[in-house]
Z-matrix of the N, CA and C atoms (Angstrom, degrees):
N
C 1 1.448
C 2 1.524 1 111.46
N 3 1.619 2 121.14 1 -44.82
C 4 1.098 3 121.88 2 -178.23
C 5 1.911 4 114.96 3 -48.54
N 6 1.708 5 92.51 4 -55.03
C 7 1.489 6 93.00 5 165.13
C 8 1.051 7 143.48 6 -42.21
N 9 1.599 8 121.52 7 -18.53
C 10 1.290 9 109.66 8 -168.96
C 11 1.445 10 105.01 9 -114.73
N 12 1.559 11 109.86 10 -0.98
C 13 0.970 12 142.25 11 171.22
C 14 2.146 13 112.13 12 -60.80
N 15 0.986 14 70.48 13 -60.60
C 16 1.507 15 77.98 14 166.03
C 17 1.421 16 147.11 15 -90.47
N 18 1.905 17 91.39 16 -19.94
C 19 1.599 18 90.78 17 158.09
C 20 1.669 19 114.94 18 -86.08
N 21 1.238 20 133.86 19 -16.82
C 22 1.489 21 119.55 20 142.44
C 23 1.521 22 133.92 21 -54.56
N 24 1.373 23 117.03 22 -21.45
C 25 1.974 24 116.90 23 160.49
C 26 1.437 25 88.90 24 -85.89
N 27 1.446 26 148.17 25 -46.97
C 28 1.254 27 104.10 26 176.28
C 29 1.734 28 147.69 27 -88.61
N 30 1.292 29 106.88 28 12.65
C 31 0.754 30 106.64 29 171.96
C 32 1.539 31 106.01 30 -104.93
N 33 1.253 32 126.55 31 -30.24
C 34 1.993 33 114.10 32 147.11
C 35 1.137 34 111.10 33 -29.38
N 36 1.293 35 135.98 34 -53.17
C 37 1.140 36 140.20 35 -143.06
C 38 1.371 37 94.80 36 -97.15
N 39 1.137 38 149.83 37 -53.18
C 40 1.562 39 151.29 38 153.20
C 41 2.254 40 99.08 39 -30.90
N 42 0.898 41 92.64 40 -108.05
C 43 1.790 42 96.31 41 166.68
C 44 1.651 43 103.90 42 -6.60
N 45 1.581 44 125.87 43 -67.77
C 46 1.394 45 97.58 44 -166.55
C 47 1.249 46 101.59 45 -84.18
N 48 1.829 47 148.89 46 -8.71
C 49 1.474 48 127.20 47 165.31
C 50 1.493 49 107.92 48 -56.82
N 51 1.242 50 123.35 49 -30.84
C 52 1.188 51 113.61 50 -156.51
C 53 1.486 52 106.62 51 -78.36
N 54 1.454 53 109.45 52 -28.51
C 55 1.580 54 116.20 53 -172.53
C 56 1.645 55 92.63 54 -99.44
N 57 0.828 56 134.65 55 -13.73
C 58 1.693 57 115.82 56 141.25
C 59 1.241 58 118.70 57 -54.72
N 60 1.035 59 145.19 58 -26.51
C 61 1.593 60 163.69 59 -108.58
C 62 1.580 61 84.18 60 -135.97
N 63 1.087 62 113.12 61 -61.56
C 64 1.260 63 122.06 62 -165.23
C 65 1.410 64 118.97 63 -84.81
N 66 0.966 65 131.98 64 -1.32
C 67 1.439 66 163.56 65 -152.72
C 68 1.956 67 104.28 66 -119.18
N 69 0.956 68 112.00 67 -65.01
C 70 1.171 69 118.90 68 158.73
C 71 1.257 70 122.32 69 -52.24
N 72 1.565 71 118.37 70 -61.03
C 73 1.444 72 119.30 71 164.23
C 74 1.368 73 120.17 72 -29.63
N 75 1.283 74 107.28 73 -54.29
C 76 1.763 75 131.21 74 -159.16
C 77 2.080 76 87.02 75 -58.69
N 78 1.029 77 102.08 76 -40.19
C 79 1.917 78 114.55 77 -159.05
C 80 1.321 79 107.63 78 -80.52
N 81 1.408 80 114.34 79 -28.22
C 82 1.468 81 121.48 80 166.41
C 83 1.309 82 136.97 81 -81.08
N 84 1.617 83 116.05 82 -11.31
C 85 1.628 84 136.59 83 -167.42
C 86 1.740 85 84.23 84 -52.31
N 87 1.086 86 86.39 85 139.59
C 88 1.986 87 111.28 86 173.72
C 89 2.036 88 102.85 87 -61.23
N 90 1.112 89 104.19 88 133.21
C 91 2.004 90 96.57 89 167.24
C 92 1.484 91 86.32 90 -101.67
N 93 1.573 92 82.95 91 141.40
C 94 1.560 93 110.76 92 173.02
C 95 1.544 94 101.90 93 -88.42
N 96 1.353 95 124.86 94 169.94
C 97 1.004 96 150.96 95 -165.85
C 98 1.780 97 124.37 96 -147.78
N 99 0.960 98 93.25 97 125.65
C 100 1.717 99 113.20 98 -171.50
C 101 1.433 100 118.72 99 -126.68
N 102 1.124 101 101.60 100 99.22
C 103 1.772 102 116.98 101 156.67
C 104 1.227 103 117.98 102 -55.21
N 105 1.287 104 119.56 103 119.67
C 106 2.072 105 102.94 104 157.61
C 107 1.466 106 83.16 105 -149.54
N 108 1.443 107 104.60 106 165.45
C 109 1.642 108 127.54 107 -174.16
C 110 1.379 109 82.61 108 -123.42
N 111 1.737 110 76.45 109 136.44
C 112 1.523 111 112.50 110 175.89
C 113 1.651 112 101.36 111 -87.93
N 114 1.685 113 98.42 112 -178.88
C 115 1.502 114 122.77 113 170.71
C 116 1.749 115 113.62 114 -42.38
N 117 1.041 116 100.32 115 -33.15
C 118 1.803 117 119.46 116 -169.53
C 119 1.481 118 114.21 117 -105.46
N 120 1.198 119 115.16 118 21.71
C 121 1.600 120 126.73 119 176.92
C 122 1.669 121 107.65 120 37.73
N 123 1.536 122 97.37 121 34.48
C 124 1.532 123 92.36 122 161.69
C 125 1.799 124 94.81 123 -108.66
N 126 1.621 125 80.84 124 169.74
C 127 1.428 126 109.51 125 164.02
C 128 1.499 127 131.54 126 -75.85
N 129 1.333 128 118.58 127 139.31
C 130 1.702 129 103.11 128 -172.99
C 131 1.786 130 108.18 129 -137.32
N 132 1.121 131 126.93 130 124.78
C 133 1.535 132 113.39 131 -137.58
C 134 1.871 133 74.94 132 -114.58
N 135 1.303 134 122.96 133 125.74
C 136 1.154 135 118.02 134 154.13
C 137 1.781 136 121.60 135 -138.08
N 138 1.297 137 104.45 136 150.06
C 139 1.657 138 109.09 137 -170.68
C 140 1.108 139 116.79 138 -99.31
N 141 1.209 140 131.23 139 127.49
C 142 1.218 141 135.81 140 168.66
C 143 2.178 142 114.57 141 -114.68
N 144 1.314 143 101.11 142 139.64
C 145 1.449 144 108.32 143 173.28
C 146 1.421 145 113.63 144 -76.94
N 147 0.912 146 102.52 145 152.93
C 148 2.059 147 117.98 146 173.79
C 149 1.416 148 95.58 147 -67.73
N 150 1.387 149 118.55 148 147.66
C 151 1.214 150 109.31 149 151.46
C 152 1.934 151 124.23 150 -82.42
N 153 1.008 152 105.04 151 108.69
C 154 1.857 153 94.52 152 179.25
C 155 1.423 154 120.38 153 -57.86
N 156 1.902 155 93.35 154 140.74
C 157 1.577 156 99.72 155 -175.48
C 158 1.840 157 117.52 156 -33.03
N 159 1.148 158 108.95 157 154.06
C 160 1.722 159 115.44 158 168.63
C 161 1.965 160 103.76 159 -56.74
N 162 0.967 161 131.71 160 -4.96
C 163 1.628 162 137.21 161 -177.11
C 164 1.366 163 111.12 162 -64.09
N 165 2.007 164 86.65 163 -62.55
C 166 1.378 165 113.21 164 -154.45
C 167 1.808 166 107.29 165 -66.89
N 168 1.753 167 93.01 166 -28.55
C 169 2.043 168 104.74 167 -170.30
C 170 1.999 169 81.51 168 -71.49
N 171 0.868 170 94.00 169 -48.70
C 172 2.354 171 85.21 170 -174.12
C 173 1.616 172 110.84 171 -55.21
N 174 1.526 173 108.84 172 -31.09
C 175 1.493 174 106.52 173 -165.02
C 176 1.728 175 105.25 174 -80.52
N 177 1.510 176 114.17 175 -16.54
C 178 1.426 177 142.79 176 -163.62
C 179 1.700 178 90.05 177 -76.84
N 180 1.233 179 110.43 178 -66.69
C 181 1.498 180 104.51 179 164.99
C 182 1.298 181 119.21 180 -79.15
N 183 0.973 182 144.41 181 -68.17
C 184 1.431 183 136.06 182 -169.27
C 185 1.928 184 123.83 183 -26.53
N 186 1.326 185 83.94 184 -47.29
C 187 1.934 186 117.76 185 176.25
C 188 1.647 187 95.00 186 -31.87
N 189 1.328 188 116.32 187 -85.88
C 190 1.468 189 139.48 188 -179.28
C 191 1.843 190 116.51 189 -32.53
N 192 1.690 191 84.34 190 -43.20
C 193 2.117 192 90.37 191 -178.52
C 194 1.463 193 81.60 192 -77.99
N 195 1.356 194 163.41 193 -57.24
C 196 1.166 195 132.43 194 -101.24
C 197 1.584 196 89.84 195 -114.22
N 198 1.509 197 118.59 196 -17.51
C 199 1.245 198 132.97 197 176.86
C 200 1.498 199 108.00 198 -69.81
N 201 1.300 200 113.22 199 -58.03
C 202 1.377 201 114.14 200 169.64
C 203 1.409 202 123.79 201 -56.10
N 204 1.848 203 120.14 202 -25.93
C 205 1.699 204 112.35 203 -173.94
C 206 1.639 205 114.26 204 -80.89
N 207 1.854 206 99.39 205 -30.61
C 208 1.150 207 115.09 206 141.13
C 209 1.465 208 145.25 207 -12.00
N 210 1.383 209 105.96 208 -82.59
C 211 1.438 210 118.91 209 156.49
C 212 1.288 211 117.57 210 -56.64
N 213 1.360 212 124.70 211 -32.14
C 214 1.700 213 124.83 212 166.07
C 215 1.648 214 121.06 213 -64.37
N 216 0.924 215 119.47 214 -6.83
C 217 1.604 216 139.44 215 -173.34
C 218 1.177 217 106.26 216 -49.82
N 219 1.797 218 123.45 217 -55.80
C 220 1.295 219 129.99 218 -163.17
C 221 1.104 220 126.45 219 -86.90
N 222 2.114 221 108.09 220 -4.02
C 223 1.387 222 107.35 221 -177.24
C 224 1.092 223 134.47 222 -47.15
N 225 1.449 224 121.57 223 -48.01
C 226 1.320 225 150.49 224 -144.16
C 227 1.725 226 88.59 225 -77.74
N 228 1.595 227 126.99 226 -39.42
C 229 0.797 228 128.96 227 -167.17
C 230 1.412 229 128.39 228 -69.26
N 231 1.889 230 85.21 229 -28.13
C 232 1.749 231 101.02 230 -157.28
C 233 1.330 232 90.85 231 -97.54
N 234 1.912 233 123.97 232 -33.94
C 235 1.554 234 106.33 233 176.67
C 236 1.663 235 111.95 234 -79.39
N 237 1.771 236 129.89 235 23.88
C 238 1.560 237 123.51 236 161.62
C 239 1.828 238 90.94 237 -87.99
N 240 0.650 239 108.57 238 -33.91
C 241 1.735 240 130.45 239 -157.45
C 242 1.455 241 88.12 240 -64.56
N 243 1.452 242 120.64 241 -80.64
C 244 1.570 243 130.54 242 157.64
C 245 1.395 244 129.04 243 11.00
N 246 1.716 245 87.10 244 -67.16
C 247 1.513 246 116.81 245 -163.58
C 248 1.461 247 102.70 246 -88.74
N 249 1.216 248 124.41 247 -31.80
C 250 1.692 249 112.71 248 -156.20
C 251 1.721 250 79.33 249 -105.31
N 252 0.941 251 149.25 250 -33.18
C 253 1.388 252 148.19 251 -133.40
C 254 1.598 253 141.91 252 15.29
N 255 1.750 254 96.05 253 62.69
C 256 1.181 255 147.95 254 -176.00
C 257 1.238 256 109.23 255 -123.39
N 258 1.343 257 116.42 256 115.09
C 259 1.655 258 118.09 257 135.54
C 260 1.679 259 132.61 258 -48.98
N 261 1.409 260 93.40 259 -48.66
C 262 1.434 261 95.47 260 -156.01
C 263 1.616 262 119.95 261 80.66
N 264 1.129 263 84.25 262 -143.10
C 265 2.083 264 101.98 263 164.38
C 266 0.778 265 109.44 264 -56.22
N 267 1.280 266 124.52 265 -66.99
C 268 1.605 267 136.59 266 -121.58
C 269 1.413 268 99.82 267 -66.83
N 270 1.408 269 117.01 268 146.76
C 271 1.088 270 142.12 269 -132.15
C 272 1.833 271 75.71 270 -105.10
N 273 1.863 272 107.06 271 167.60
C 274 1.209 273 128.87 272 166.96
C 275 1.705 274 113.21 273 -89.47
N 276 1.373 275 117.48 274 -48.09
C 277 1.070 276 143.98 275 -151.76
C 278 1.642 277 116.91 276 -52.29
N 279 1.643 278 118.08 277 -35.08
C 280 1.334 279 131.52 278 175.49
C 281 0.986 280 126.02 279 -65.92
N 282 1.618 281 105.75 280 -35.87
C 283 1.194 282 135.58 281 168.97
C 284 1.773 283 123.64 282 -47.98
N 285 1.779 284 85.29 283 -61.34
C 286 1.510 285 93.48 284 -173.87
C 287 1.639 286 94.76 285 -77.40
N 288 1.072 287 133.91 286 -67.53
C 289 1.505 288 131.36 287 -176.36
C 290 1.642 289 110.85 288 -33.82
N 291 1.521 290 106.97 289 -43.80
C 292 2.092 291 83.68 290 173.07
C 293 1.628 292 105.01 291 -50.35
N 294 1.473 293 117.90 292 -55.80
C 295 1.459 294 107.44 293 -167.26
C 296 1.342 295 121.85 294 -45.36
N 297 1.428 296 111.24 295 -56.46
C 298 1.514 297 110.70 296 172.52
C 299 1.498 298 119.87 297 -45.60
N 300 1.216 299 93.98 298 -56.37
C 301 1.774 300 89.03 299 171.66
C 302 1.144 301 128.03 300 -85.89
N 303 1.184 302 133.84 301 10.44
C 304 1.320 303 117.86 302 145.70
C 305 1.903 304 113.98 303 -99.22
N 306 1.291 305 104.20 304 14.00
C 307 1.635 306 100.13 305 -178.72
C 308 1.949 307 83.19 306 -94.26
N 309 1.105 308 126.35 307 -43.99
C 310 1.574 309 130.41 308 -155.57
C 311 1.818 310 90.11 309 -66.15
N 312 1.491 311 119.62 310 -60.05
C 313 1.223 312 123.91 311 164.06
C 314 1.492 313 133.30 312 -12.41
N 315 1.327 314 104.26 313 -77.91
C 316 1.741 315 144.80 314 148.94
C 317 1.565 316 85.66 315 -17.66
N 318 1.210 317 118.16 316 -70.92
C 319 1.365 318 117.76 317 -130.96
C 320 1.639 319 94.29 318 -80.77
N 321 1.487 320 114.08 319 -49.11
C 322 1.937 321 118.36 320 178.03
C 323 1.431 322 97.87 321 -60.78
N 324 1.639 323 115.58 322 -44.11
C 325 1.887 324 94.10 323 176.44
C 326 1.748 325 119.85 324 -48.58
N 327 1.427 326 106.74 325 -54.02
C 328 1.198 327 119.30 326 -176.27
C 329 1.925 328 115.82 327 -54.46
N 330 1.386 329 108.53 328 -16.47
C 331 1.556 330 123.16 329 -166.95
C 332 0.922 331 102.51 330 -92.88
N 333 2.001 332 112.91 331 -58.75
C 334 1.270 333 113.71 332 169.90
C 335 1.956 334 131.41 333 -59.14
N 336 0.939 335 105.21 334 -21.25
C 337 1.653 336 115.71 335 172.59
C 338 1.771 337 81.78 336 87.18
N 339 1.382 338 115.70 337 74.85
C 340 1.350 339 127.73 338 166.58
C 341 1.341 340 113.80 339 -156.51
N 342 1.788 341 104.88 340 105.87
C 343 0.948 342 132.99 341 -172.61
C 344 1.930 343 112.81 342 -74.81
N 345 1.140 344 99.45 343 -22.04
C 346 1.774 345 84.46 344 -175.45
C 347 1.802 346 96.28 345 -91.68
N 348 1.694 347 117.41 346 -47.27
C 349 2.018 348 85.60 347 169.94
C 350 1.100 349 127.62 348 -81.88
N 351 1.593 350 131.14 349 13.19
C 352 1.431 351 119.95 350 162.86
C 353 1.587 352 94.35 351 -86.47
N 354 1.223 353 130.07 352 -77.63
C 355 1.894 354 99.47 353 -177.17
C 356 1.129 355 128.30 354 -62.17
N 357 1.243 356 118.95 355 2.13
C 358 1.517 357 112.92 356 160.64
C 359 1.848 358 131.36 357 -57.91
N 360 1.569 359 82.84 358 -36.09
C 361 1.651 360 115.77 359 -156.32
C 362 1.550 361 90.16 360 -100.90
N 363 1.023 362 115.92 361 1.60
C 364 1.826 363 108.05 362 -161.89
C 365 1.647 364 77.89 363 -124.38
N 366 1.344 365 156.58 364 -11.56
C 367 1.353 366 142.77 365 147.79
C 368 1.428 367 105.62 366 -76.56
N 369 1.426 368 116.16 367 -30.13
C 370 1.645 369 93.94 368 171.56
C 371 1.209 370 121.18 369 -71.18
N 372 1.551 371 107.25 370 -27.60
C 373 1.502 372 115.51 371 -179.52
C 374 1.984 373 115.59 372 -47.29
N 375 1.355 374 99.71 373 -43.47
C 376 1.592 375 136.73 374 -158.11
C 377 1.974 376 94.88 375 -76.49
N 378 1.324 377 84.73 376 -46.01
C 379 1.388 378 84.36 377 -164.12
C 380 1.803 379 123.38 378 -80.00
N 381 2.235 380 86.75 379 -25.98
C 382 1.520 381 93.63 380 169.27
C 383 1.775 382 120.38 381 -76.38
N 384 1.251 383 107.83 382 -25.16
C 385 1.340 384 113.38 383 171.45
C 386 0.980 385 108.95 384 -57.41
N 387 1.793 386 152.13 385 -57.91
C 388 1.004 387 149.08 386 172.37
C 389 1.269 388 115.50 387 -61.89
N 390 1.467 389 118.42 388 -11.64
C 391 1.987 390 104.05 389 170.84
C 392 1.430 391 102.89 390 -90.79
N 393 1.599 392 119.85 391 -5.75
C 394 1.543 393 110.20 392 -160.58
C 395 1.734 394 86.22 393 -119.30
N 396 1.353 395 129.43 394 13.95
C 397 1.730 396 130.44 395 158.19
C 398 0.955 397 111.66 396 -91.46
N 399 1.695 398 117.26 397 -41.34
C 400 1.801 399 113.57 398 169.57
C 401 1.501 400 123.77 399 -74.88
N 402 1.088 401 106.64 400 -29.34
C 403 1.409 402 116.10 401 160.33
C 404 1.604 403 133.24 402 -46.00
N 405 1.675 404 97.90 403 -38.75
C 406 1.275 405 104.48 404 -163.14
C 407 1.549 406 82.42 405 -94.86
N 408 1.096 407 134.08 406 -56.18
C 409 1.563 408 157.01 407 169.16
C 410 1.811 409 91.86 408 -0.50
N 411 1.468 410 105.97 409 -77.26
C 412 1.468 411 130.33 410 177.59
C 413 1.536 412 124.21 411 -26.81
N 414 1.782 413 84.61 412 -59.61
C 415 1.636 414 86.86 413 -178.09
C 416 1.404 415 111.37 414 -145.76
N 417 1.441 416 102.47 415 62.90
C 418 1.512 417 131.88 416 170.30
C 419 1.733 418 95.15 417 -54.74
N 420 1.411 419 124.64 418 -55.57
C 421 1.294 420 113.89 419 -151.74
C 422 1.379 421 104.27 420 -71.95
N 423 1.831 422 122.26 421 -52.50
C 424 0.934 423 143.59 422 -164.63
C 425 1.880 424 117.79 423 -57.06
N 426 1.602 425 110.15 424 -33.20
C 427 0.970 426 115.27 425 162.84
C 428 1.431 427 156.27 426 175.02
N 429 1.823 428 83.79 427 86.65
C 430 1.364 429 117.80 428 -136.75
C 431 1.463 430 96.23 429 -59.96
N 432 1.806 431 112.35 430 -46.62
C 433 1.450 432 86.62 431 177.51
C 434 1.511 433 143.78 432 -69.09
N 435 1.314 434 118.84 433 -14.49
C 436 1.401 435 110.71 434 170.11
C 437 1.393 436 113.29 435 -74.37
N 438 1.432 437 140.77 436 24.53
C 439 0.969 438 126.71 437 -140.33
C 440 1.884 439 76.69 438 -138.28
N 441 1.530 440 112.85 439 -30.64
C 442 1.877 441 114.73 440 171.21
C 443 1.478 442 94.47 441 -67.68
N 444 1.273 443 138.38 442 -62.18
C 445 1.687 444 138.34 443 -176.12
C 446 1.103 445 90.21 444 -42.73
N 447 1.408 446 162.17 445 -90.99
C 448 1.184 447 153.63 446 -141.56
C 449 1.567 448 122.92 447 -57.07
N 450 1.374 449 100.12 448 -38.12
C 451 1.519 450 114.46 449 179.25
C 452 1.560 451 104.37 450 -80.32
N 453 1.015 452 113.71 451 -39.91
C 454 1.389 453 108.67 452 -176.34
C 455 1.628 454 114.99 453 -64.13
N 456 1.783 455 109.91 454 -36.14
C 457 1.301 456 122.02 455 -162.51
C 458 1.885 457 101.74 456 -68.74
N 459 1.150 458 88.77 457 -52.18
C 460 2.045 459 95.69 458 160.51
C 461 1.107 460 136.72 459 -60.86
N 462 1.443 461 111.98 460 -26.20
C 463 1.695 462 118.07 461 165.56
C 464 1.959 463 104.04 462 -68.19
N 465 1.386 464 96.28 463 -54.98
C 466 1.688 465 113.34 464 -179.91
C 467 1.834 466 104.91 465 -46.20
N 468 1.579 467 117.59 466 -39.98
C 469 1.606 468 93.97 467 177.80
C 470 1.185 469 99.30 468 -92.03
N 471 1.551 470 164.97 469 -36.42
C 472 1.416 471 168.65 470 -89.74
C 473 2.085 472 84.66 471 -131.43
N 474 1.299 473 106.43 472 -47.40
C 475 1.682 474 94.15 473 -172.56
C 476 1.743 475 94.82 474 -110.90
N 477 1.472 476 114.53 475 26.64
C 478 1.627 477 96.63 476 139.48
C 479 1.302 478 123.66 477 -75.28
């Protein structure tokens, strides 16, 4: 089960680089440029955009869901985690790193005036905070201090 488990996050995870990939592409297309003379034998310089392939408008949406099913990946994990109130193994680290990276995300969507990865990145944000409350929730006793390194390491990128 685990296996197949994971070749569906990775191949999400393949699918939305690529429509990031493509997303960027789409933002970089060259503007063409057109001369025509007016009534007054001047020159009049105006720009026009390419239209981007029909791919890139699917990858524009797609990008955002695949980011979000993404970030949904770990539920299943964090409500056994929840329920038994045990960690186990499982590491802290995924946890805290979605937040950071989807707050750094959040933040170039929000810079760039791009509305699908700032709320994209702002449910991962939402969603890593709540895998890294049950987490801590779990095994508060067992180990509280790695649990200040983590908080600190996310405060440390959030007020770069």
């Amino acid at each position: 089960m685990k296996a197949k488990s994971l070749t569906r996050i990775n191949i999400l995870i393949v699918v939305s680089v690529l429509c990031w990939y493509g997303r960027a592409a789409s933002a970089a297309l060259p503007k063409s440029t057109t001369i025509r003379a007016s009534t007054t034998k001047e020159k009049s310089v105006s720009t026009e955009l390419k239209q981007p392939p029909k791919w890139l408008e699917a990858c524009n949406q797609l990008a955002p869901c695949t980011n979000i099913l993404c970030s949904l990946a770990p539920l299943s994990t964090i409500l056994h985690v929840s329920r038994s109130k045990s960690v186990g193994s499982l590491p802290l680290l995924p946890y805290s790193s979605m937040i950071a990276n989807g707050f750094v995300w959040a933040l170039y969507g929000h810079l760039a005036h791009l509305p699908n990865v700032k709320y994209a990145n702002m449910v991962g944000i939402m969603l890593g905070s709540y895998y890294f409350k049950e987490w801590t929730a779990a095994a508060a006793a067992s180990v509280s201090g790695a649990i200040i390194y983590h908080k600190l390491a996310i405060t440390w990128i959030v007020l770069m």
